[in-house]
C-alpha positions in Angstrom: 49.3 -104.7 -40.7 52.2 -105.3 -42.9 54.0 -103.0 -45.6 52.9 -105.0 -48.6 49.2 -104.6 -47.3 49.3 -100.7 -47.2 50.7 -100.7 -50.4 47.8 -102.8 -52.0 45.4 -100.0 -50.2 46.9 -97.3 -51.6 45.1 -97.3 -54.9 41.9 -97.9 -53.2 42.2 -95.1 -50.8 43.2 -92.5 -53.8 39.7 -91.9 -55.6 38.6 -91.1 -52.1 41.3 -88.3 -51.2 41.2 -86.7 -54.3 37.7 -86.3 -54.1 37.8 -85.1 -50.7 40.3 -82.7 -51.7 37.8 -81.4 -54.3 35.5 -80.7 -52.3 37.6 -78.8 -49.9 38.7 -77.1 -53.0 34.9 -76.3 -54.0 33.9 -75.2 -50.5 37.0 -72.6 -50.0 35.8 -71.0 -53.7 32.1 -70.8 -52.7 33.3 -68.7 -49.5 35.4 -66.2 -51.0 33.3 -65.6 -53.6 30.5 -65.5 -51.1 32.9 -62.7 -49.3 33.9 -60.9 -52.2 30.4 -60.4 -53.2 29.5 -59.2 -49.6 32.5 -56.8 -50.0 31.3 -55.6 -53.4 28.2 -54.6 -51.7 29.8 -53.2 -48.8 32.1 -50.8 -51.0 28.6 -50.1 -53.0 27.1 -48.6 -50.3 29.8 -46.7 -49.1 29.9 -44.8 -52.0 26.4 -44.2 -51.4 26.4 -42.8 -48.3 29.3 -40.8 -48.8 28.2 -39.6 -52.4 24.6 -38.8 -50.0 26.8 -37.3 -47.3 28.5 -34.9 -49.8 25.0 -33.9 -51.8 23.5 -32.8 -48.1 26.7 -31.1 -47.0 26.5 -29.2 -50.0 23.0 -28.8 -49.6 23.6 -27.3 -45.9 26.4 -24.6 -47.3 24.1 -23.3 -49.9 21.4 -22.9 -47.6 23.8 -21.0 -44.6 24.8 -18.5 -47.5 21.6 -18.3 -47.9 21.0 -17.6 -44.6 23.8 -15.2 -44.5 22.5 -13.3 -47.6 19.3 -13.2 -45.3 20.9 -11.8 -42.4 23.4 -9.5 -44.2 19.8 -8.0 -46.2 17.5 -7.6 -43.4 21.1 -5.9 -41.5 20.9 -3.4 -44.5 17.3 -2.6 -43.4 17.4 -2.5 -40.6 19.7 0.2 -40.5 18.0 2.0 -43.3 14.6 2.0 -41.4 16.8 3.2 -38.5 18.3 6.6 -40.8 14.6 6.9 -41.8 13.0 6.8 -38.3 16.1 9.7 -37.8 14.9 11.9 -40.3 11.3 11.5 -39.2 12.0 12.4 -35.9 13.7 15.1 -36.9 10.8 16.6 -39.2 8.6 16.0 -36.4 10.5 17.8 -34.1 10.2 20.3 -36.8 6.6 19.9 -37.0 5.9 20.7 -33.4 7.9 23.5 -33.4 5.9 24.9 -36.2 2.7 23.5 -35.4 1.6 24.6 -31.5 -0.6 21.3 -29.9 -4.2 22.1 -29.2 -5.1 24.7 -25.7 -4.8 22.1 -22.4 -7.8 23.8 -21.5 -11.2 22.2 -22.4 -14.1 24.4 -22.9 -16.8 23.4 -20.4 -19.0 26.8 -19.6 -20.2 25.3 -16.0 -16.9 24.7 -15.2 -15.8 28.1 -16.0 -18.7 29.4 -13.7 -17.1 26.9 -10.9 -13.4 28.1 -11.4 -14.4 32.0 -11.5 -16.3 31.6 -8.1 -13.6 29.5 -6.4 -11.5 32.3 -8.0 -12.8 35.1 -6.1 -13.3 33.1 -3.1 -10.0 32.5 -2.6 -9.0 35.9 -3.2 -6.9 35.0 -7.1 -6.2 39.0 -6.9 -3.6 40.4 -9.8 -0.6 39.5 -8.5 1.7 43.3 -7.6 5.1 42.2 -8.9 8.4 42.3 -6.7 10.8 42.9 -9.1 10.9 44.3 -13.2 11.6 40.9 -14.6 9.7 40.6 -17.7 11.2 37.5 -19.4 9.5 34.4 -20.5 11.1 31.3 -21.7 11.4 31.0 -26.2 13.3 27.8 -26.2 16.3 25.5 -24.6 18.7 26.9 -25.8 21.2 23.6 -25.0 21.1 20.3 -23.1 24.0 18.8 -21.2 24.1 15.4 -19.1 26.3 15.4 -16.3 26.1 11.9 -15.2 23.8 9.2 -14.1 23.7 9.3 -9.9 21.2 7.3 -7.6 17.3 5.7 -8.0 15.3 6.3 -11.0 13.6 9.4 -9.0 15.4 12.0 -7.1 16.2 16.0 -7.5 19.6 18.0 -7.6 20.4 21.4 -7.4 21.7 24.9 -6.4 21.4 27.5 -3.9 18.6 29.3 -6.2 19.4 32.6 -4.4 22.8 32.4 -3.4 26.2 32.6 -4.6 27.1 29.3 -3.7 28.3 26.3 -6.0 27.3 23.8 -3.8 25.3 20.8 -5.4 22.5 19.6 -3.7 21.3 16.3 -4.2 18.0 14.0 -2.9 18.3 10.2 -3.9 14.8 8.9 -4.1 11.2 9.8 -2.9 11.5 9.0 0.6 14.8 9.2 2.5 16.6 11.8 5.2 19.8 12.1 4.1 21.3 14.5 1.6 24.4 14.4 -0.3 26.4 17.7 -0.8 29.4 18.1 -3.1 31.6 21.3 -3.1 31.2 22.0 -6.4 29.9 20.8 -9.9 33.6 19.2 -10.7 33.6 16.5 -7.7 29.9 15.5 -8.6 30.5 15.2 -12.4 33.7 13.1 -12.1 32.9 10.9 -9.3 30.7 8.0 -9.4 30.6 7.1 -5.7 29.5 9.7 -3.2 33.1 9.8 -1.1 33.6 13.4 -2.4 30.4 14.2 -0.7 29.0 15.5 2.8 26.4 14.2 4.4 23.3 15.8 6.0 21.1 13.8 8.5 17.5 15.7 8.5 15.7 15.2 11.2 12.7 14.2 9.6 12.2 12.4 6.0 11.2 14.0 3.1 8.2 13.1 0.8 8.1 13.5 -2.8 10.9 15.3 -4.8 9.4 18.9 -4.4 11.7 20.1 -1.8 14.2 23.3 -2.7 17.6 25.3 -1.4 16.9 28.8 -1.2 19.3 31.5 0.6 20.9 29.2 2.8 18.2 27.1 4.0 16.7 24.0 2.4 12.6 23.9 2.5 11.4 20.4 2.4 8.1 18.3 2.9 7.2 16.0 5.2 4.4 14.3 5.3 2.2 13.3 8.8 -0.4 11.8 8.8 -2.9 13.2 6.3 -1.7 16.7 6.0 1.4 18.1 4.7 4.4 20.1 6.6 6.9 22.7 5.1 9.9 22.4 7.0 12.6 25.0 6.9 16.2 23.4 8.0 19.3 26.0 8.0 22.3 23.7 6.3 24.9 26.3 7.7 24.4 25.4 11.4 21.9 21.9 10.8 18.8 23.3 13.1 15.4 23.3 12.3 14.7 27.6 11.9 10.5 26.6 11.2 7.8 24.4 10.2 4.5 25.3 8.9 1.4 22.6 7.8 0.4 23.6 4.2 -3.1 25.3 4.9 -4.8 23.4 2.0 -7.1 20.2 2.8 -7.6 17.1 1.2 -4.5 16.9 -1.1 -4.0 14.7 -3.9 -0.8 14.5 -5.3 -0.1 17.6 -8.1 1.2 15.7 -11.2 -0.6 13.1 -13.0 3.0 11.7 -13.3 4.6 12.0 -10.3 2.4 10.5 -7.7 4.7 11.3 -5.0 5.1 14.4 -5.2 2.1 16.6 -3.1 3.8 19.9 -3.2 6.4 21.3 -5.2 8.3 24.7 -3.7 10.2 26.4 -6.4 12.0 29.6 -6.7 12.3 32.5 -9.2 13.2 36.0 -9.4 10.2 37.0 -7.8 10.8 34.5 -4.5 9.4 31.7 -3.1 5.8 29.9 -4.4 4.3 26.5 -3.8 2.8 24.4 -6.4 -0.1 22.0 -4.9 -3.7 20.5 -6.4 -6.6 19.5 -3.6 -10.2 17.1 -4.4 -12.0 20.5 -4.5 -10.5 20.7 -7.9 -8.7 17.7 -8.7 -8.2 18.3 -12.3 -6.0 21.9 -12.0 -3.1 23.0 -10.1 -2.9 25.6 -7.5 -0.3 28.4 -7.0 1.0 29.8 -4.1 3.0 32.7 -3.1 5.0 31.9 0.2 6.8 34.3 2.7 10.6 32.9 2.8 10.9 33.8 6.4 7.9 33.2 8.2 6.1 30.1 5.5 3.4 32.4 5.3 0.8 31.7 2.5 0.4 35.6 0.9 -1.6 34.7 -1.9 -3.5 32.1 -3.8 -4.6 31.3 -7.2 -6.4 28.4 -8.8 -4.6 27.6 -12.8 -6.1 26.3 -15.4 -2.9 23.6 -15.3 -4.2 20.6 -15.7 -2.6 17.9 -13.7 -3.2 14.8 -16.0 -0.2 14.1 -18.0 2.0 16.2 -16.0 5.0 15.7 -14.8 6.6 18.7 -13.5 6.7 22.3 -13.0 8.6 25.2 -12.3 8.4 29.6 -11.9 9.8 32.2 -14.3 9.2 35.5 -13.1 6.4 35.2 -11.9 4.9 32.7 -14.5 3.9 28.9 -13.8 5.1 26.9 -16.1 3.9 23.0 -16.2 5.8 20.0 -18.0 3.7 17.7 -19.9 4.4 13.7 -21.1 2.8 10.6 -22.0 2.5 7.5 -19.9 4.8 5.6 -21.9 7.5 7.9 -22.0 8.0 10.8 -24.6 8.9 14.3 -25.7 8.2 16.9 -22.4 6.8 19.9 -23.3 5.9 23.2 -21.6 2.4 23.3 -22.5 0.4 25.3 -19.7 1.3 28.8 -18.7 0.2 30.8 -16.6 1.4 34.2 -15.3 -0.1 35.2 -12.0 1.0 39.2 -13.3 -1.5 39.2 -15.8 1.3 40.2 -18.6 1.7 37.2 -20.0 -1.6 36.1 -22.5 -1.9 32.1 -22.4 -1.5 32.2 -26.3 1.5 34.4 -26.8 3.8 32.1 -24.1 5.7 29.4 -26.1 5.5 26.0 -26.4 8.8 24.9 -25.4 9.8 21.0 -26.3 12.5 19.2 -24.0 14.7 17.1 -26.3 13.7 13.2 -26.0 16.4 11.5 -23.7 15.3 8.7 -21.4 12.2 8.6 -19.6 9.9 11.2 -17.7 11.0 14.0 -15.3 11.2 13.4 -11.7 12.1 16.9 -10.7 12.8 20.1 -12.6 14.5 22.9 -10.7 14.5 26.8 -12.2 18.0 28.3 -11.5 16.8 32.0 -11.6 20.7 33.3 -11.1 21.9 31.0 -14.0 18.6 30.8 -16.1 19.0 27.2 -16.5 17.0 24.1 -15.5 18.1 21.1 -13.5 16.9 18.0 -14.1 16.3 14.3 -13.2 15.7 12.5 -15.7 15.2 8.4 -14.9 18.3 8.6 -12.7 20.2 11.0 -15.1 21.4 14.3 -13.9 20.7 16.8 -16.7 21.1 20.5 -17.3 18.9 22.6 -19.4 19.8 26.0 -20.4 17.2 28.4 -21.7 16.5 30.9 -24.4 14.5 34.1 -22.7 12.2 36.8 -24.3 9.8 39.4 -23.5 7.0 38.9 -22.7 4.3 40.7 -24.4 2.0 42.9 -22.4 -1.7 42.6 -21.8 
């Protein structure tokens, strides 16, 4: 095709491109507005959300001070019900110092009958005393925790009759080995037991009723059904004598210490064993032993109960028996009874243990020092005592 023909097309062909154009034109508006609008819309809910966003953030602060107002209220409470259960604790304690618990004793005439005859059949004779000591326990006086050594249940102690400041101690209910320190100082400020000798008996003990006396340590074993009272010199480590317990059919003497059968304790006085058989399963028994030979010299059947006890222990010639509760509270001397006859049950106090951890596993009278040691849910404790007369029959 020639030049002069494209020139004759060209105002054919124009119309056509600028309509063409037009609608290009037309299409490219429609799309951006179409955009700007979905933009718009975009941006609108953007400030939406974030207007949303910051309304529940706010919403969320006010409720967490709130929440700490809450906390810091029931803080404030809580530590005010704490000051109050304090001071009502402490009137309590005032309370049962003023106010002496009910006798341990029920009144029951048949048993009566029943106690008076097994009384005189086992021969509960006045007891002739040894020695002048007419002191009875008033208080204690001060408390002091040494440290906490060993199992939950255990016993520690002196020479009750010696000079010695050895410390003694039984880790646990059943075992054969027992650790002695030299003095007080190595078993206060040691944890482990490398300041400590160790003495292999040649049998186990039972229960946490065992006791040194003058040299020699008198512990039970237990064979078979009955009970043995074994006396083991610690200066040269032999067995000196051995006696069974002449009492049948025993049943383990506190309500609260089910391990423990009988419990050998010292005083000024000597040696006695505390024990409880089926033929009276609800009291304690007391007995007078001969150091030397384990000789029983005389028996008596208390009116101790053994529910709720959890200990005991001989002042001059007085049992005196620890009560708690099941769950764990304030021990109290609340059964006494003085084989002497000097002693009335109503004039001996009632002497409250302050509240520490749980129950007693073993309390040990220190007749030398007039003090008590204890172990108390694996704490070793020491109880010193306020003494008085006793007032005579």
């Amino acid at each position: 095709m020639g030049p002069w023909r494209c020139l004759l097309l060209l105002p054919l062909l124009a119309p056509a491109l600028r309509a063409q154009q037009q609608h290009f034109m037309e299409y490219v508006e429609r799309r951006l507005t179409l955009l700007e609008e979905r933009i718009s819309q975009w941006h609108d809910q953007s400030s939406r959300y974030s207007t949303e966003l910051r309304d529940f953030k706010n919403q969320v602060l006010g409720m967490l001070e709130a929440a700490e107002k809450e906390r810091e209220a029931m803080r404030a409470e809580a530590e005010s019900a704490a000051v109050r259960v304090e001071r009502l604790e402490r009137e309590v304690d005032y309370l049962e110092t003023q106010n002496p618990a009910p006798p341990c004793v029920e009144v029951d005439e048949t048993l009566m009958d029943k106690q008076v005859a097994t009384a005189k059949q086992r021969k509960n004779e006045k007891y002739t005393k040894l020695t002048d000591c007419s002191d009875t326990i008033a208080s204690v006086r001060a408390m002091k925790i040494l440290k906490r050594f060993g199992s939950a249940s255990g016993l520690w102690t002196k020479d009750a009759a010696g000079s010695s400041e050895k410390i003694y101690v039984f880790d646990g209910t059943a075992n054969d080995t027992v650790y002695v320190f030299p003095r007080m100082r190595e078993f206060t400020l040691f944890s482990a037991t490398r300041k400590a000798a160790r003495i292999k008996l040649p049998y186990p003990w039972v229960g946490t009723g065992h006791l040194v006396y003058d040299g020699h340590l008198y512990y039970i074993r237990q064979q078979g059904p009955s009970f043995q009272v074994i006396k083991f010199n610690l200066a040269n480590k032999t067995v000196v004598d051995s006696s069974v317990f002449p009492a049948e059919e025993q049943i383990p003497v506190f309500g609260l210490s089910p391990s423990t059968y009988i419990e050998v304790s010292a005083d000024e006085e000597g040696l006695w064993a505390i024990y409880a058989t089926k033929e009276d399963e609800k009291n304690m028994c007391l007995a007078k032993l001969d150091p030397a030979s384990l000789d029983i010299e005389q028996m008596w059947d208390t009116p101790c109960p053994r529910e709720n006890a959890e200990g005991a222990f001989v002042v001059c010639g007085a049992l005196h028996v620890v009560y708690n509760t099941r769950p764990p509270s304030r021990a109290r001397v609340q059964c006494v009874f003085d084989v002497s006859g000097t002693l009335a049950p109503e004039d001996a106090s009632l002497v409250y243990f302050p509240k520490r951890y749980g129950s007693h596993a073993s309390l040990k009278y220190s007749p030398r020092e007039r003090q008590l040691y204890a172990w108390d849910d694996g704490y070793q404790i020491i109880y010193r005592m306020e003494m008085k007369k006793k007032l005579e029959l």
